[in-house]
C-alpha positions in Angstrom: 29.9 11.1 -17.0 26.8 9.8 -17.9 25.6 5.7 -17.7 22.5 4.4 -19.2 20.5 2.4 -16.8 16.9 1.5 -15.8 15.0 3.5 -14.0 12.2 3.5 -11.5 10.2 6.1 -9.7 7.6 5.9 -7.3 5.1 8.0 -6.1 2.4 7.6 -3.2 -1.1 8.2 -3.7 -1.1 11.4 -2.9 2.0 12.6 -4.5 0.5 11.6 -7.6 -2.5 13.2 -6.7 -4.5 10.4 -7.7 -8.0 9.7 -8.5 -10.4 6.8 -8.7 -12.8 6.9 -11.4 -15.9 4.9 -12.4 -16.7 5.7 -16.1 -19.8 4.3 -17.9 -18.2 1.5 -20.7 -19.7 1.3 -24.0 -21.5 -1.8 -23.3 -23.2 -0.5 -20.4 -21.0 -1.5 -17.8 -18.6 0.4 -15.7 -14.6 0.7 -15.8 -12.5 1.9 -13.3 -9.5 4.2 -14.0 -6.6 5.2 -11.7 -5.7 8.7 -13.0 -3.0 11.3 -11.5 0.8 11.9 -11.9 2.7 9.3 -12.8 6.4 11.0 -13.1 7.5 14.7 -12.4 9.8 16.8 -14.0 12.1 19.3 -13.1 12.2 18.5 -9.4 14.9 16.3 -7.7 13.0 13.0 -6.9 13.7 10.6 -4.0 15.9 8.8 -5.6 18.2 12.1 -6.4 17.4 12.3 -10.2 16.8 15.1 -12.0 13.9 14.6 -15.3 13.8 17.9 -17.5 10.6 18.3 -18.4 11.3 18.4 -21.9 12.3 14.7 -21.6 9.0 14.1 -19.7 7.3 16.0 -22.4 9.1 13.5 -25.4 8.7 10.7 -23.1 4.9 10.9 -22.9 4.4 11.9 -26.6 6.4 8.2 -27.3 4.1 6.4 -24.9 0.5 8.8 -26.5 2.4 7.9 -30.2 2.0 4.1 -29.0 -1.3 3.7 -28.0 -2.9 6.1 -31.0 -1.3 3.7 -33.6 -3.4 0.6 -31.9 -0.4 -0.4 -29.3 -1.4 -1.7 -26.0 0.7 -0.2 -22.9 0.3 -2.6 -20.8 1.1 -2.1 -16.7 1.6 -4.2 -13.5 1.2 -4.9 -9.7 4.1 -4.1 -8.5 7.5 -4.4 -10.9 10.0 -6.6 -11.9 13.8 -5.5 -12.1 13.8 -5.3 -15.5 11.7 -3.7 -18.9 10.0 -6.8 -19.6 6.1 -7.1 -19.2 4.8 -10.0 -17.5 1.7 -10.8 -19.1 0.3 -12.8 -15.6 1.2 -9.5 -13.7 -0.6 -7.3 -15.7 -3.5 -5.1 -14.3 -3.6 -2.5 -16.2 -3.4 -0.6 -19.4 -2.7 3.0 -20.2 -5.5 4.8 -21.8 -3.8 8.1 -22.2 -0.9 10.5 -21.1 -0.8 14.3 -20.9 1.2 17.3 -19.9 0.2 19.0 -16.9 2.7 21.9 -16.3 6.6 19.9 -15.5 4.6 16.6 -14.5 3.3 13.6 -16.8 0.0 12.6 -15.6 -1.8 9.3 -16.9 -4.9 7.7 -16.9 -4.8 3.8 -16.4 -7.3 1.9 -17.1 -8.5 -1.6 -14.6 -8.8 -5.2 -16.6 -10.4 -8.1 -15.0 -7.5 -9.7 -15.2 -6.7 -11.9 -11.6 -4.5 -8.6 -10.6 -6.8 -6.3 -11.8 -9.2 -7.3 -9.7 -7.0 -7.3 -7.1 -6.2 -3.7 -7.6 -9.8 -3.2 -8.5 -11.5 -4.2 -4.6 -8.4 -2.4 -3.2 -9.1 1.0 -4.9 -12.8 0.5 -4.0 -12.2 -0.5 -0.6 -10.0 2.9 0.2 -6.2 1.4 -0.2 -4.6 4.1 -1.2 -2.4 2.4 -3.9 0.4 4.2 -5.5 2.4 4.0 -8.8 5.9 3.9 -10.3 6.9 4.5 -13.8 9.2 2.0 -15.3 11.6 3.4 -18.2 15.4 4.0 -19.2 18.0 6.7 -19.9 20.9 8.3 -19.2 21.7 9.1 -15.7 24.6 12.3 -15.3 26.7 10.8 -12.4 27.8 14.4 -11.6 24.3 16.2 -11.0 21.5 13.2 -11.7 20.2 14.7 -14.3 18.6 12.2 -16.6 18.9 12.2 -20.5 17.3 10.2 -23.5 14.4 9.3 -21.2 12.0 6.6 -22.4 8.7 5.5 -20.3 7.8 1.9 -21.0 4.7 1.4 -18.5 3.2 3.3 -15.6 3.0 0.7 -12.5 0.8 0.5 -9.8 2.6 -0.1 -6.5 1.8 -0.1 -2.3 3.0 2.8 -0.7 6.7 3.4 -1.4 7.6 2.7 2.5 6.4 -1.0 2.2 7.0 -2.0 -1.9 5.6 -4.8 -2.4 3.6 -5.7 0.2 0.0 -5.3 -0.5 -0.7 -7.3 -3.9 2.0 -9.8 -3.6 0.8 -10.9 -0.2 -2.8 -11.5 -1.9 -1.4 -13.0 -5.1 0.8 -15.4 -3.4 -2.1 -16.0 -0.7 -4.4 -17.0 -4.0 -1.4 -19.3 -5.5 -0.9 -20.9 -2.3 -4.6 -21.7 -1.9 -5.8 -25.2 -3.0 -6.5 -24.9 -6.3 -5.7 -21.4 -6.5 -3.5 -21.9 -9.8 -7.3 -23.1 -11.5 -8.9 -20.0 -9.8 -6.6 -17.9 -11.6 -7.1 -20.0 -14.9 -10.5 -19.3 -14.6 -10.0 -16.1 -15.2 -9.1 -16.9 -19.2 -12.9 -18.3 -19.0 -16.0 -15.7 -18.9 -18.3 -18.6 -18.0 -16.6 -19.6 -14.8 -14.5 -15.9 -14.0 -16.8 -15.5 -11.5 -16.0 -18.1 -9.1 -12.4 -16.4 -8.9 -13.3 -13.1 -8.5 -15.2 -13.8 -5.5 -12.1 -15.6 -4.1 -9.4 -12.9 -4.8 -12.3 -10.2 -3.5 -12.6 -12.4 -0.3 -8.7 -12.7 0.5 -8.0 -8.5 -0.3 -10.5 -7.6 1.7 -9.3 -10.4 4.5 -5.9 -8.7 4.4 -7.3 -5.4 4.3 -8.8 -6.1 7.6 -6.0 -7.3 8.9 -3.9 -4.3 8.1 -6.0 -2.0 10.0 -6.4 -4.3 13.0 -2.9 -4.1 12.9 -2.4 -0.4 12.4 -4.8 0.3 16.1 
């Protein structure tokens, strides 16, 4: 028997075998891209599911189909429990997907939103941030084996043994500040973004810190 549900999948940093790029932008400037696997195929995951890699393989097409016809893919810090995107959650966007052999691999692309930069002064600062794909299909109760497989956005996630834990400890660290809801408004303004940026740079790399005084 099979039941249609919602599915996530992690993987660490170095399952997905992930790469932090800096790329020259076409104004000059530099963007950073988190590139690597972002769901396998053909393997029985963590979570005991099963994705043939021709579903992989349709479900990457759908997403490449998307964003060549002018659609945004849109991705968060962290996930909700649901399909919905959360516009104030948003980091990143999916540039492109690809096959490479059973896995899907991705290339995600960093905004300046207030999350992005979050995610942004972590990759440069050596977290080693992982990501989870977000989708739907049929789940085979009797062998896992998942059917009618669609990805709505790639994710990027702390390690799998602590969800959570990294960016939603900064974000609610920055909300909790005084005035940290205007911080993150500033944001929506180029003339004062600035000011914010500094702020969320100075509270990740305060909790970075802390996490490997803690780790001695």
């Amino acid at each position: 028997m099979a039941r249609y549900t919602y599915l996530q999948e992690h993987l660490s940093f170095f399952q997905a075998k992930a790469e932090v790029l800096l790329e020259e932008a076409a104004d000059g400037g530099k963007n950073l891209y988190l590139k690597g696997i972002c769901i396998e195929g053909g393997v029985r995951n963590a979570n005991e599911r099963v994705y043939p890699v021709s579903e992989i393989a349709k479900a990457v097409e759908t997403i490449n189909e998307q964003i060549t016809t002018g659609h945004s893919v849109l991705g968060e810090v962290d996930h909700p429990d649901d399909l919905k995107i959360n516009l104030d959650r948003v980091s990143h966007m999916i540039e492109k997907m690809w096959m490479d052999g059973p896995a899907g691999y991705g290339k995600l692309k960093i905004l300046p939103t207030p999350m992005g930069e979050l995610v942004k002064t972590m990759l440069t600062n050596g977290v080693k941030l992982g990501v989870s794909s977000r989708g739907s299909g049929n789940v085979n109760d009797a062998n896992g084996h998942v059917s009618d497989f669609e990805i709505v956005t790639v994710d990027v996630v702390a390690q799998p043994s602590a969800p959570h834990a990294y960016p939603t400890a900064v974000y609610e660290g920055l909300l909790n500040h005084r005035g940290g809801q205007q911080l993150l408004d500033m944001f929506k303004d180029p003339a004062k973004g600035n000011k914010a940026q500094r702020f969320v740079k100075s509270e990740v790399l305060r909790l970075i810190q802390g996490l490997k005084i803690e780790g001695k």
